[in-house]
N, C-alpha and C positions, 0 to 999 in steps of 0.2 A: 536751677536753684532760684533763678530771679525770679521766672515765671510761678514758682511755688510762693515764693514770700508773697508775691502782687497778688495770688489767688489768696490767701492766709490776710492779708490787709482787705479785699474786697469782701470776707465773711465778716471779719470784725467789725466792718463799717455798716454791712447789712443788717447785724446783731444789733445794733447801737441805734440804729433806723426804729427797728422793732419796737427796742424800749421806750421811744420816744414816742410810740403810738398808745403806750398803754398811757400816758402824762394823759391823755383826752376822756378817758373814762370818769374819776370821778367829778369833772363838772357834770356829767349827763346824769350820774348817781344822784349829787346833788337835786337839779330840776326833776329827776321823778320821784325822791321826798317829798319834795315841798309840795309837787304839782296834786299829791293826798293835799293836804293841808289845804290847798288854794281852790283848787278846784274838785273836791270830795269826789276821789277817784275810787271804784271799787276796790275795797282791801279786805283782808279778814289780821286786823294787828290787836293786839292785846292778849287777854287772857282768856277770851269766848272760847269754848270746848266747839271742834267742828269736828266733821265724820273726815277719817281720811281715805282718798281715792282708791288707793293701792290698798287696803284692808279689804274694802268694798269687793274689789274685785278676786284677791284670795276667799271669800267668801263664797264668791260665786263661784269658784275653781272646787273649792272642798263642799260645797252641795252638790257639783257634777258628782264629785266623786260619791256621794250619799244616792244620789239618784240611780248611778249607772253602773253598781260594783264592779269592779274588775276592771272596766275603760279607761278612766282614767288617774289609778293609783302606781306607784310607785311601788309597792309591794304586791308581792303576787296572792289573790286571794281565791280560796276554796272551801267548797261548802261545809268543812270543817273549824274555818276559821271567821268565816264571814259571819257571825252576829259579833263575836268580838272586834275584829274590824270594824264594823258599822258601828256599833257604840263607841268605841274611841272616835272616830271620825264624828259621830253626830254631835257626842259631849263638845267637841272644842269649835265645832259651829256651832251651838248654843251660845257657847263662849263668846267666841268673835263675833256674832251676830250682837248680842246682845250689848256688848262694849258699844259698837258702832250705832246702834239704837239709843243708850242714855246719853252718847254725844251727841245723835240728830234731837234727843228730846229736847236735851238744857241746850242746844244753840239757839232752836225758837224760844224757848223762856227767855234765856239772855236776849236775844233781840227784839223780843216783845216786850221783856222787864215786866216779867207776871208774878205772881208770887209762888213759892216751890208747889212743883207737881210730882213730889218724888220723885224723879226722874231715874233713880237705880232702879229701884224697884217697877216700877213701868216698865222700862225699857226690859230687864228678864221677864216680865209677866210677857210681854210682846214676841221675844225671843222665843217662847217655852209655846206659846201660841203657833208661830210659826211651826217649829218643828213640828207639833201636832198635825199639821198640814201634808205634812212629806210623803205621807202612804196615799192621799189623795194628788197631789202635783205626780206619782209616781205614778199611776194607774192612767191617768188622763196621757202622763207622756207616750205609755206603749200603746195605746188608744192613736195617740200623733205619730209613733215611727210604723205603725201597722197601716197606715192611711198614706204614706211616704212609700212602703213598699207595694201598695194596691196602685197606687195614682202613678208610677214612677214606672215605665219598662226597663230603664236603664240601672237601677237600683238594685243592686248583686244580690243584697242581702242586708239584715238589721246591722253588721257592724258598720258596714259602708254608711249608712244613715246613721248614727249613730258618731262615729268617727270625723263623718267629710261635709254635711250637711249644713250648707250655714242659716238653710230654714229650719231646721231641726234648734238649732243651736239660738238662735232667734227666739223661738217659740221656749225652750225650755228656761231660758232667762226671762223670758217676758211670766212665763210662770209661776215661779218664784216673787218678781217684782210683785206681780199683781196681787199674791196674798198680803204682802208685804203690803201695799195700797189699802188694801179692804183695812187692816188693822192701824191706820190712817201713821203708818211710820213717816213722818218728817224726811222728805228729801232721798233718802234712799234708793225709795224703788226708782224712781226718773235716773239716777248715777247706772243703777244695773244696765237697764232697760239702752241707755244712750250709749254704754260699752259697747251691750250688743250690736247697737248702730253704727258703731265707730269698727267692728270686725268684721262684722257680716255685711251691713249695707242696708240692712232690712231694719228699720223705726217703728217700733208696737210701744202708744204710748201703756203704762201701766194700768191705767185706769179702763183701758179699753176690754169689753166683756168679750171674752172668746170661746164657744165652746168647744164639745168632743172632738176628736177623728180631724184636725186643721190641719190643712198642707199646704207651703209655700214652695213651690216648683223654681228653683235656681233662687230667683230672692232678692236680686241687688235691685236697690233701687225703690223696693214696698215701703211705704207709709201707710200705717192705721192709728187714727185719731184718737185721742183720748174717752170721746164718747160714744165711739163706733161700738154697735154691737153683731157680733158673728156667732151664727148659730152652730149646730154641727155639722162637722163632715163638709166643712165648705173648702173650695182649693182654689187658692187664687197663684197669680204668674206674676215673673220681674216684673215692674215699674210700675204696680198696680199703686192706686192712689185711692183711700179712703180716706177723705178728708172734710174740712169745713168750708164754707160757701166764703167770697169776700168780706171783712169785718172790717170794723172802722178803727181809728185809731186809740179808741179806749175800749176796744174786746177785752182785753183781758182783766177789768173789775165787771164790764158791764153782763159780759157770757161764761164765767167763772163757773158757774154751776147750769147753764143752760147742753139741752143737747144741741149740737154742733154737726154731729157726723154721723153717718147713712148708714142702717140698719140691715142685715146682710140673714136673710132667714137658712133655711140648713139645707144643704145640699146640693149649693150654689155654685158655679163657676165662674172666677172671673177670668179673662187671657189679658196677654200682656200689653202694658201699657196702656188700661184704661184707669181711667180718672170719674170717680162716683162721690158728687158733693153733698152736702146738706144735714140736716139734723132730723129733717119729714122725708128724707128719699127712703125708699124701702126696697130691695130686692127681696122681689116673693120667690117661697120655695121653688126647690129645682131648675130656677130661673139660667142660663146662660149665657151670658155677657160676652161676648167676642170682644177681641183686642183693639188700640186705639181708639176708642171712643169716649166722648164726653159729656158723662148724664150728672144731670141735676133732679132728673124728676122719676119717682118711683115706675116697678114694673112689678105687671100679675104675676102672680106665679104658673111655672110651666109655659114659661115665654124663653124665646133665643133672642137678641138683640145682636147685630151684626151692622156693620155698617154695608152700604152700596160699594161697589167694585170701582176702585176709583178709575179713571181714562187714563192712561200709560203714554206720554208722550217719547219718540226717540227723535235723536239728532245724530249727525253725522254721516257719514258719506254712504253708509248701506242705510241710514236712516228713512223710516218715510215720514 
């Protein structure tokens, strides 16, 4: 009984420890108030209309399901029911699209303090634009999972691409974004675009021109620049890097609209983990790029580029 109570007194005393740590939070509340005020820390406080993240991304969840019937719905659909399926589903991505569109419109008016661009009205006209896009983002994707099953031995079949593919899944958000981009949406497409980055591992910024038949083979670790452009039928491997050359510390007014990133003509490959920089590099047709390597400067087309076999040193006691 003793040993009960002293254990019963050392929780009470624990509890009461506890409380007294929470006494330390709001001074630290206070100093990140003020430390806005003091030192103009990035916030979004007031009344400014912003896009929210988590809509953004139901968005893109209910265009999978527009693009891929059956894949990824919650209801079971059949070709008796799928065009009423698809119109319920596309109306309320109109919808949600288009909500998220006049909040990215009026957040730039409000932080530019321009004077009204209609912003409802925009924002559905942008919306209603988009979907028009759909049966096109639609043909180019089986164009991508048909290029996924050619390029891939291990690739069972369209569901498995479809399904498991985080290049597939990459590619069809970057999609999407990118019309979104063309019809110059405010902030948007970059939120989709960097999801995909944040799931799959594979970075395509929005703005980057990609055509037909593109396959990313496993995926973790691609980056394609914003002003990269990829023709068709091209297939590149993990840790490939299409990027921009070293920039000073004012690129981003001074190369805002400049090209930046390496030109990739159709039917190219690149292997893993090379790195291809610049805004004048150009990979010419049918070109082959072997893995590891580090180009700056264009290649003819109908070229292999591979590097030299490097020397293999060993150590250790069977070592020579």
């Amino acid at each position: 009984m003793l040993q009960k109570n002293i254990e019963n007194q050392q929780c009470a005393d624990d509890a009461e420890n506890v409380n007294h740590l929470y006494e330390g939070i709001p001074p630290v509340v206070k100093k990140l108030a003020a430390s806005c005020a003091e030192h103009g820390c990035f916030d979004h406080l007031g009344a400014t209309p912003i896009p929210t993240y988590e809509k953004v991304v139901q968005i893109i969840n209910q265009a999978r399901r527009v693009l891929f019937p059956g894949y990824f719905s919650s209801t079971s659909i059949n070709p008796a029911n799928l065009e009423y399926c698809l119109g319920q589903e596309t109306t309320e991505l109109f919808e949600n699209l288009a909500a998220q569109i006049v909040l990215a419109i009026q957040h730039d008016c409000f932080q530019a303090r321009q004077t009204c661009t209609r912003c409802k009205g925009q924002g559905y006209r942008k919306a209603r634009d988009f979907i028009e896009t759909l049966p096109r983002i639609s043909e180019m994707l089986a164009d991508d999972i048909q290029a996924a099953l050619d390029g891939d031995p291990a690739a069972k079949g369209p569901d498995e691409v479809i399904f498991s593919y985080p290049g597939l899944r990459a590619i069809t958000i970057y999609r999407m974004a990118h019309e979104l981009h063309k019809l110059a949406v405010p902030v948007l497409p970059r939120i989709m675009t960097e999801y995909a980055h944040s799931v799959t591992g594979i970075d395509i910024h929005p703005g980057a021109a990609i055509g037909k038949s593109f396959f990313i083979d496993h995926g973790t670790g691609v980056v394609i620049g914003e002003t990269t452009i990829i023709g068709n039928r091209v297939r590149i491997y993990q840790g490939v890097t299409l990027g921009a050359l070293s920039l000073p510390r004012d690129a981003g007014a001074r190369y805002r609209n400049v090209k930046r990133h390496p030109t990739i003509e159709d039917d190219v490959i690149v292997y893993a983990n090379t790195t291809i920089l610049g805004g004048e590099t150009l990979i010419g047709a049918r070109a082959v790029i072997g893995g590891n390597i580090w180009m700056t400067e264009s290649v003819p087309t109908d070229t292999k580029v591979i590097l030299k076999k490097p020397e293999l040193l060993y150590s250790g006691s069977k070592g020579k």
